[in-house]
N, C-alpha and C positions, 0 to 999 in steps of 0.2 A: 755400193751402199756402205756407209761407215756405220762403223758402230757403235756411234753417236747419233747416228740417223735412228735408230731402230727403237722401239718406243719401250721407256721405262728399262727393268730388268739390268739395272747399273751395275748390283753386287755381282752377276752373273757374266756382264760383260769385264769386270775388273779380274772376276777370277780365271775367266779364258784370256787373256792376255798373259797374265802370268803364270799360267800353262807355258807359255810360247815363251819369253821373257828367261823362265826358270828351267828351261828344256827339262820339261813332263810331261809333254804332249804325250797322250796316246796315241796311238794307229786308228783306234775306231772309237768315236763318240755318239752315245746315242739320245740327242735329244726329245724328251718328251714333254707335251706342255698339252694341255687342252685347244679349241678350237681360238683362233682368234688372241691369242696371247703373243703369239709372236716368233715360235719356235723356227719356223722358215725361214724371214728375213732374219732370224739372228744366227742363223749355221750359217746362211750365205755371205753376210759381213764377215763371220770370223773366216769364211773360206778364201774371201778377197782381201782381208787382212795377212792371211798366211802364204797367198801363191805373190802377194807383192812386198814383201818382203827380200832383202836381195840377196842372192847368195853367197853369202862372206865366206864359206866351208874349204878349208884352204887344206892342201897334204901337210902332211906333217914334217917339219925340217928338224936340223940340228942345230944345237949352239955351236959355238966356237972349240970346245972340246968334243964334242961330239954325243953329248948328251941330248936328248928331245927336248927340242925349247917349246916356254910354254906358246898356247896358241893363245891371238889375240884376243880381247876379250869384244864379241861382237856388241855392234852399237843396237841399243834398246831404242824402240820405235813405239810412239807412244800410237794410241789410233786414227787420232786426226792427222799427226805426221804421215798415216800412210799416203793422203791423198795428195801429195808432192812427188811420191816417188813415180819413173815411168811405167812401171809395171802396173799399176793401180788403175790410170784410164783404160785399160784391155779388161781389167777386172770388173771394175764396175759394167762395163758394158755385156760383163757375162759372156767374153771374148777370149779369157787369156787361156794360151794352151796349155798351161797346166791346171785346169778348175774345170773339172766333170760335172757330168747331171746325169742323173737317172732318175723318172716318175712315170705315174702309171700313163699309159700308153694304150692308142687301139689300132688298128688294124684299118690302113686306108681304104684295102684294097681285098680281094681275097688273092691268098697266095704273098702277099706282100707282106717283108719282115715285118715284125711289131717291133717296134725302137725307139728310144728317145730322140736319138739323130733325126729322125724324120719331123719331129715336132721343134727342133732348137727355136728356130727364129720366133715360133709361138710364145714358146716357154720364154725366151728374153722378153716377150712385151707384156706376157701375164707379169712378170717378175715386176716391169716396172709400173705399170699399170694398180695389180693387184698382189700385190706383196703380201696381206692378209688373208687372199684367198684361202678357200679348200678345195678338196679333191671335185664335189660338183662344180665349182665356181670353173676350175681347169677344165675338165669335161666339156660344158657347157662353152668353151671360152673355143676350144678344136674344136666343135659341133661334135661331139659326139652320140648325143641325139641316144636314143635307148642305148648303146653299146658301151659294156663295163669294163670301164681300164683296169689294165694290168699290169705288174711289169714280168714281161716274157723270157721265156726260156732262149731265146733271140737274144734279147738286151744285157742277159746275164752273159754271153759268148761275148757280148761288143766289150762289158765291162772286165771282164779276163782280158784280151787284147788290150784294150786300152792302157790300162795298167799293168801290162810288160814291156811298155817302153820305159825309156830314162825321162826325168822332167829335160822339158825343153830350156827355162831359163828361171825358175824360180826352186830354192832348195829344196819343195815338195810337191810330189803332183795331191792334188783332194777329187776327192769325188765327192759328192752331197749326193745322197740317195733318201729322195722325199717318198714318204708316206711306206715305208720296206713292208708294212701291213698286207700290200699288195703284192710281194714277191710267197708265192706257193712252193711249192716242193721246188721248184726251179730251182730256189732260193740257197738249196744245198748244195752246189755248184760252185758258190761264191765261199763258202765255209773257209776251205784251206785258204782261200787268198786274205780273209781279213785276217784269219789266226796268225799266216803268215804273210803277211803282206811285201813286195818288193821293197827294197831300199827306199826311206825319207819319204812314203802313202801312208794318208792320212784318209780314213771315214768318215763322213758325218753322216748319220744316219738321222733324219727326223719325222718321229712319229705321234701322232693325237695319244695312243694306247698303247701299251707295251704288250696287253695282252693277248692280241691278233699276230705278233712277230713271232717267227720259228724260235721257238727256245735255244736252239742251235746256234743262232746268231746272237740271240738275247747275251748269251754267256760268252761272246765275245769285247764286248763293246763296255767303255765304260760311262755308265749312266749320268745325265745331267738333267735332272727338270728344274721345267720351264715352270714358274708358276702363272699365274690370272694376273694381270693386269690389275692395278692398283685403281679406284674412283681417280686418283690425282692423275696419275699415268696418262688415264684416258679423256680427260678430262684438260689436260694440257695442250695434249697432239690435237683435240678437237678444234682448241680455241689458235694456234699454231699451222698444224697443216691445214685444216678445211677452212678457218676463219669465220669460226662459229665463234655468235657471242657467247661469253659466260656463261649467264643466269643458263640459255639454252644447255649450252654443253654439259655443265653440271646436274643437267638435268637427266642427258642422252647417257655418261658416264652412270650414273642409278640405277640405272636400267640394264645395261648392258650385261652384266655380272662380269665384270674384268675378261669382256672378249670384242677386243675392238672392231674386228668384221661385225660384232652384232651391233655398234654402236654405229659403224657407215650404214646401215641397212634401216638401221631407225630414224636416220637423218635421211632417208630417201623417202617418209613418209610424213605430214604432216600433222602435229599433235587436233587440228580441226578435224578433219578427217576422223580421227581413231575415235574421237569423243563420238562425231555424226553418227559414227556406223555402230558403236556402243548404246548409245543412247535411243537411236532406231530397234535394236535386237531387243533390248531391256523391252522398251515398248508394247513390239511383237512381242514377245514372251505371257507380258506379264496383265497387260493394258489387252491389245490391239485384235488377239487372236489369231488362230492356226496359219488361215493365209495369208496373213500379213508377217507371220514366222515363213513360212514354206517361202515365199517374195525376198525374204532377207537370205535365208541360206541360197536359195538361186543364185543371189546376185554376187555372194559370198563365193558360192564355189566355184565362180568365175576367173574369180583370181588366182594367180598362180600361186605355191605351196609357198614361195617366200611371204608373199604379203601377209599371207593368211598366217606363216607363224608369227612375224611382226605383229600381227595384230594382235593376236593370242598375248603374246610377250607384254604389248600395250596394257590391254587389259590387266591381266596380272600386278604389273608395278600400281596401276589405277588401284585395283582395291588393296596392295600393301599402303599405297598414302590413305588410303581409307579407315585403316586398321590401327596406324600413326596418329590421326585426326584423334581416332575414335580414344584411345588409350593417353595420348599427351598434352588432349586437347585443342581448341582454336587456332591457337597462336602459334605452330609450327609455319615455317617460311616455305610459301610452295607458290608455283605458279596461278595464278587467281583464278582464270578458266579452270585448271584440272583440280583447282581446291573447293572450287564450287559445285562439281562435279560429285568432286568423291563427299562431299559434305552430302549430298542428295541421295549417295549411296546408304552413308551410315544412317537415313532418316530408313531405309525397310529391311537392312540385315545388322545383326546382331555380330558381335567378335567371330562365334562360332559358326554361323555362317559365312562369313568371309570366309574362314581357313578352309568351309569345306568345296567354296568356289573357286579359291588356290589350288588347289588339291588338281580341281576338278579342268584349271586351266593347264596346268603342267603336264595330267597325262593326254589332252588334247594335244598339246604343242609334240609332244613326246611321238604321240602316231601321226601327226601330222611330216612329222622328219621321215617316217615311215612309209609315206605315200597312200595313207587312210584316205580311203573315200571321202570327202570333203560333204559334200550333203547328207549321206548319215551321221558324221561326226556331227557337224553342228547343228542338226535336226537334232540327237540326243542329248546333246549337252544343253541343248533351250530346257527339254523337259526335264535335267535334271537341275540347271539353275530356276523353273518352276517351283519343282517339290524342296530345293532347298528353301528358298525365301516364303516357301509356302500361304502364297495367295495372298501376301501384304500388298496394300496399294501403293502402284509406284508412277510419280510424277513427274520425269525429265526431262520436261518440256521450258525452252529458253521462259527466264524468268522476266 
């Protein structure tokens, strides 16, 4: 992956190049970004950026008198130039022998080490597969099935070994160490080697939080975040990589809040759909009665925890265009289905109730991440979007 490939975050990739460029690199870098922003594929570029690189490190001679002549001045590699050099196809294939991994990890077998080594071949196809991934999307991806990765007091042994050898052909060996959240006291083991790390190792550490990371390690590492994805950003790679139209994408980018795994996961569901099953609930709710509510959360808490926060997520953005409408007027540019929609909204809740159905979506979506019971949740939250819109009559039936 170059790093031109990696979505958005230009300023970020220009100033890690001239890290390299201005030899300043640190030993250990710890990126941190929110979910979906892009912190992973952009340590892993810079990491196939830096092991293919070639290595010019030459001893040092004399001039003619015998004084140290200067050394030459190595050649600056711009990043799309790296994908010329030989080293770079082993790279990208997440192949070359100087470019480690470490993430969390389960246990195949009982008795059997917990190691990244055991998962590589996984981990290269999540990589290229789902580059935006998270730590469930990886779990999910090995079957892990209830069992909570780690990374082990095993892996922290593999990663001491591994980096006590020399690089094999590139001027630095890297290690990327995804998600360190997951390294526990284990994790003190590795201390002396980042503080002092062997000869031309390099870190990358990348994390959602800094606040789940041993403080130990925290004060070793010099800090880079990642920030959210830009509307434009996401909105670009939509219309580019997936070949989504515009109007759509620009749509999906709104929604997303600058995290593009949330913005593939909204493109996996159709905006007909979210309005049906919106417009059925409102119904039950408000119109139809208890068992025609009890019939929706059934059928609701059927689907698995992604959809149902997708949908949550849906809804949400539906009443902020609702609240646009309602404050800027008609003539805001929106999709005509979801403007006629949210038009129908503002005819039975008022500004203040929208924000208290905001409110009341985000800490759903919130325990929903949580693994909340799914039919008490949205059994409760009928009867509290009930007593919000308080017994206005509501019509959302195709006109």
């Amino acid at each position: 992956m170059l790093l031109s490939e990696v979505i958005g975050q230009d300023k970020l990739k220009q100033q890690l190049v001239e890290m390299v460029q201005h030899q300043r690199l640190s030993h250990a870098l710890l990126f941190v970004g929110p979910e979906g922003a892009g912190a992973l594929p952009l340590a892993i570029a810079f990491a196939q950026y830096i092991v293919s690189l070639p290595n010019d490190k030459k001893e040092a001679t004399l001039d003619m008198f015998g004084a140290p002549a200067e050394p030459p001045t190595p050649k600056v590699y711009s990043p799309d130039e790296i994908a010329s050099l030989p080293a770079y196809a082993r790279a990208s294939q997440l192949m070359h022998p100087d470019l480690h991994f470490s993430f969390p990890t389960i246990s195949e077998k009982p008795g059997a080490k917990n190691i990244s080594a055991n998962f590589i071949e996984e981990w290269r196809e999540f990589i290229k597969v789902y580059p935006y991934g998270n730590v469930f999307d990886w779990l999910q991806f090995i079957k892990a099935e209830n069992k909570q990765g780690n990374i082990s007091a095993d892996e922290c042994a593999e990663i001491l070994k591994k980096l006590s050898f020399k690089s094999f052909e590139s001027a630095y060996k890297v290690l990327v160490i995804w998600m360190p959240e997951y390294l526990g006291k284990e994790g003190n083991k590795l201390l002396k080697l980042i503080e002092e790390p062997p000869d031309n190792t390099i870190f990358l550490l990348v994390a959602t939080s800094e606040e789940n990371i041993l403080p130990t390690i925290l004060s070793r590492c010099q800090y880079i975040k990642v920030p959210r994805l830009t509307k434009e950003d996401i909105k670009k790679a939509l219309i580019e990589k997936g070949q989504i139209e515009p109007e759509k994408a620009s749509q999906v980018a709104a929604m997303s809040d600058g995290n593009y795994l949330e913005a593939l996961h909204l493109l996996q569901h159709s905006d007909g759909d979210f309005l049906a099953q919106i417009r059925e609930w409102l119904n039950a709710i408000l119109k139809n009665g208890p068992l025609a509510q009890m019939k929706w959360v059934d059928d609701m808490s059927k689907m698995g925890r992604e959809p149902q926060k997708q949908f949550l997520k849906y809804f949400n953005h539906l009443i902020e265009q609702s609240i646009h409408l309602k404050v800027m007027g008609n003539d805001l540019p929106m999709d005509p289905s979801l403007k006629d929609f949210a038009l129908r909204i503002n005819k039975i809740a008022g500004v203040g109730q929208m924000e208290a159905i905001l409110q009341e979506l985000d800490k759903a979506t919130y325990y929903i991440e949580r693994n909340a019971n799914p039919k008490m949740l949205f059994m409760a939250l009928g009867i509290k979007f009930y007593h919000i819109i308080q017994n206005k009559t509501l019509i959302l039936t195709e006109a």
